[in-house]
C-alpha positions as CSV (number, residue, x, y, z in Angstrom):
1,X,-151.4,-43.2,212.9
2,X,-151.0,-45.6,210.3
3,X,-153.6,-45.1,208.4
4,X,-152.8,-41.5,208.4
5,X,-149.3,-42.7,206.7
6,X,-151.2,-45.0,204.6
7,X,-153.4,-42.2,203.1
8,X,-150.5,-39.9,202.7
9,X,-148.6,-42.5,200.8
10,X,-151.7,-43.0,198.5
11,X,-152.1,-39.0,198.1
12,X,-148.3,-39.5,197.4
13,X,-147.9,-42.0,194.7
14,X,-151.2,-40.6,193.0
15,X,-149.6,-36.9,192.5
16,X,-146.8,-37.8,191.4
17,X,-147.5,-40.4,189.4
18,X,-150.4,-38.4,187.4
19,X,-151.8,-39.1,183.8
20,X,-150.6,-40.0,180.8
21,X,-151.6,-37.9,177.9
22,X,-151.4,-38.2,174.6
23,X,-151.5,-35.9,171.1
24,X,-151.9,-37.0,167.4
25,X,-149.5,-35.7,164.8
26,X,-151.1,-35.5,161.1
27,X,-148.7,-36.5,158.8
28,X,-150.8,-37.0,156.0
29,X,-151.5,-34.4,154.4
30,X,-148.6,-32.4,154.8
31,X,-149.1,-29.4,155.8
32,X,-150.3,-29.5,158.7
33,X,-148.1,-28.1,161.4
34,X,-149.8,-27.8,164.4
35,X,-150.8,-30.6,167.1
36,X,-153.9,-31.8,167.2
37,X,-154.9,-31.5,171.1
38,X,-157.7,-29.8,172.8
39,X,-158.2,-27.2,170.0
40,X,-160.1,-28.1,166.6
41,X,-157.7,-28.4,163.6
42,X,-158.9,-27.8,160.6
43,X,-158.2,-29.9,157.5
44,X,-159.5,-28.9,154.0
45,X,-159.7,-31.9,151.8
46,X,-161.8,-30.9,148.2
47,X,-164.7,-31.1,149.1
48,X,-165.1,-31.4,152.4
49,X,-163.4,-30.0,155.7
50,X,-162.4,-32.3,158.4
51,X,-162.0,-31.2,161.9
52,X,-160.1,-33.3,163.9
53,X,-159.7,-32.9,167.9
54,X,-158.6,-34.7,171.3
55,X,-161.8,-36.1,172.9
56,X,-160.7,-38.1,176.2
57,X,-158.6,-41.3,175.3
58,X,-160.0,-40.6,171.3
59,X,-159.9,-38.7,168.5
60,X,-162.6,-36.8,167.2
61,X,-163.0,-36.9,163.2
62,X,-166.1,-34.8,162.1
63,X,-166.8,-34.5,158.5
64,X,-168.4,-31.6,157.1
65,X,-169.9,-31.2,153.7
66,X,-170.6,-28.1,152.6
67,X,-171.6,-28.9,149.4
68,X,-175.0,-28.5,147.8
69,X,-174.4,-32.8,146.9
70,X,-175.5,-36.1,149.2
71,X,-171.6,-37.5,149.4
72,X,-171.5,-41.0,150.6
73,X,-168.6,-42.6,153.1
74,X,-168.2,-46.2,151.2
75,X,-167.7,-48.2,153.9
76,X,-166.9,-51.1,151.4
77,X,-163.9,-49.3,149.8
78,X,-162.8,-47.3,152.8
79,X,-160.1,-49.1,155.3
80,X,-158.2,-48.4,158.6
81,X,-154.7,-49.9,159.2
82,X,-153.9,-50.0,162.3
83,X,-150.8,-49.0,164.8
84,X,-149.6,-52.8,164.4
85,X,-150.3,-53.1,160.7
86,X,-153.5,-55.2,160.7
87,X,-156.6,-53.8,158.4
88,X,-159.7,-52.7,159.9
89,X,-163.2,-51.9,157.8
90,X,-164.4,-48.7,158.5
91,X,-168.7,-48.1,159.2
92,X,-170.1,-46.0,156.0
93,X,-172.9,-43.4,156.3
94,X,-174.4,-40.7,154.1
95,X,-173.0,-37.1,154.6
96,X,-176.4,-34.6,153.4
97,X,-175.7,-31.3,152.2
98,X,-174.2,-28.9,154.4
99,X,-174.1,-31.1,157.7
100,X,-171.6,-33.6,158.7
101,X,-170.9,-37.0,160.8
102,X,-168.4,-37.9,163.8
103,X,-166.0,-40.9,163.8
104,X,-164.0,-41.6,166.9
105,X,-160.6,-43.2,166.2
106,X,-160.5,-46.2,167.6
107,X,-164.3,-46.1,167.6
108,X,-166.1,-46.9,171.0
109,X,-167.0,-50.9,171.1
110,X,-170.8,-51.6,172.2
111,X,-171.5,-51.5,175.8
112,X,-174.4,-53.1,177.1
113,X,-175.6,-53.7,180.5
114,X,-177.5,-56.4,182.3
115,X,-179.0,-57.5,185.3
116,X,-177.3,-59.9,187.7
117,X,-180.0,-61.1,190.7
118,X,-177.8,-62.7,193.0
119,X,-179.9,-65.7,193.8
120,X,-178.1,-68.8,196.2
121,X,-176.4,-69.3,198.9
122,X,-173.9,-67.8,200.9
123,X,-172.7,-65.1,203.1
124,X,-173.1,-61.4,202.9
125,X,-176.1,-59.2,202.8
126,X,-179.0,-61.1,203.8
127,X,-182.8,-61.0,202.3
128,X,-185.2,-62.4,204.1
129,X,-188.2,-62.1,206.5
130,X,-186.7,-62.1,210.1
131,X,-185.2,-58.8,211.3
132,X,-181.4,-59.9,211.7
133,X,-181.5,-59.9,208.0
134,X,-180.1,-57.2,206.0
135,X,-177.7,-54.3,206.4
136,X,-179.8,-53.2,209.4
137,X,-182.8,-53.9,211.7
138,X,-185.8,-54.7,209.5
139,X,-183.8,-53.5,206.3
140,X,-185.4,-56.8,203.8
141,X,-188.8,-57.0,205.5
142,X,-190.7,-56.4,202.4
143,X,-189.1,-56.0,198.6
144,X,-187.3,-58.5,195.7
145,X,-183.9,-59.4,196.6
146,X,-181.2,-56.7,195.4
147,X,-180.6,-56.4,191.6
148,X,-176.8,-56.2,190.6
149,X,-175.8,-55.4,187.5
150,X,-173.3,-56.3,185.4
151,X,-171.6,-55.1,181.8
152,X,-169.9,-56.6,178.7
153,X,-168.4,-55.3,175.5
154,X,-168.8,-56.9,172.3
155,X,-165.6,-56.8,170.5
156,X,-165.7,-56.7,166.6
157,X,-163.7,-56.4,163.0
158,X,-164.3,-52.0,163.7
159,X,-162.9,-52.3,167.2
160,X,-158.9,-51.4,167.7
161,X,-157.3,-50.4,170.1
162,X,-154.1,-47.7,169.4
163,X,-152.0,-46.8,172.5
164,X,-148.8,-44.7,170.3
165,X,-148.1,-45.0,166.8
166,X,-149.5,-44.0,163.7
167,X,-152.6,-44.8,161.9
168,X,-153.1,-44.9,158.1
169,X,-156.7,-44.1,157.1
170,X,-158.3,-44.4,153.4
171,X,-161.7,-43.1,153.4
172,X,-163.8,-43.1,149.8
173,X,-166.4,-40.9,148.7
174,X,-169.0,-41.2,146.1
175,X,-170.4,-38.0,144.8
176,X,-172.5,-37.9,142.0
177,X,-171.6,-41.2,140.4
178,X,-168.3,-40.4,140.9
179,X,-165.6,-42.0,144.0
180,X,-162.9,-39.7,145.3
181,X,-160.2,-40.7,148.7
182,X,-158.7,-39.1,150.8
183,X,-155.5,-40.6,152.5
184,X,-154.2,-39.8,156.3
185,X,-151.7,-40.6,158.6
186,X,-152.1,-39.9,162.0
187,X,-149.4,-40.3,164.8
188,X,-150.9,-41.1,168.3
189,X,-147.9,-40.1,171.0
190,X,-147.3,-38.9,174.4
191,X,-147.4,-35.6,175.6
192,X,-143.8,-34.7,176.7
């Protein structure tokens, strides 16, 4: 009975509670009315579009250039300022003719993985020869001791984090010899 209450409660709190969602507001350009959620908006910027779009806790920036030119991102010249005011670098890349590149805002930090093999002692799951060893009869007979893994992030000068607020963005272009920017403001804020 009471852990019949105790999942109800759970069920409870979980439903009501639910997720917090959020939408960005573009502010700069003008112009742009509508929210940018789940649908693409589109943002035409001379010479290239932008299409800008909710992707889980980010937002999607893809940069087309449709354009017969190679347009560089400068990295070196282009800047991010975050929701609290600090200044972030932004990665450059090479836009070819009539493709485009992604930039998630605040981009993803690097993930990676490692093993963890759980040598020592102590209690818990057992490895070993005898057959009282292991999550059941004869389970660690034969075989290397379980691997466990474990996962870190690696934090740097790119990495922010933006829970509400707006963002400023300066991203420069060369293009023939020739630099170009284009400015945004983006507000990040909860779905009402």
């Amino acid at each position: 009975m009471r852990v019949r209450a105790l999942l109800l409660l759970s069920a409870s709190v979980v439903c009501f509670s639910g997720c917090v969602s959020f939408d960005y507001r573009v502010v700069q350009p003008p112009g742009v009315l509508q929210p940018v959620a789940d649908q693409p908006v589109i943002i035409r910027y001379d010479p290239l579009e932008y299409h800008l779009v909710r992707d889980r806790e980010r937002l999607a920036m893809t940069i087309s250039n449709p354009t017969e030119d190679r347009i560089t991102l400068r990295g070196d010249r282009s800047y991010v300022v975050d929701p609290q005011g600090e200044s972030r670098p932004v990665r450059g890349g090479m836009i070819a003719p009539h493709s485009h590149v992604r930039i998630l805002l605040p981009p993803i930090p690097f993930t990676f993985v490692y093993p963890d093999w759980g040598w020592g002692w102590g209690p818990g799951w057992g490895w070993g020869p005898g057959p009282y060893w292991g999550p059941y009869w004869g389970a660690a007979f034969y075989g290397p001791p379980p691997v466990f893994y474990n996962q870190a992030q690696i934090l740097t000068q790119y990495d922010w984090a933006w829970n509400t607020g707006p963002a400023r963005l300066r991203l420069t272009y060369e293009r023939n010899n020739t630099m170009f920017s284009h400015d945004f403001e983006i507000i990040r804020e909860q779905r009402k």
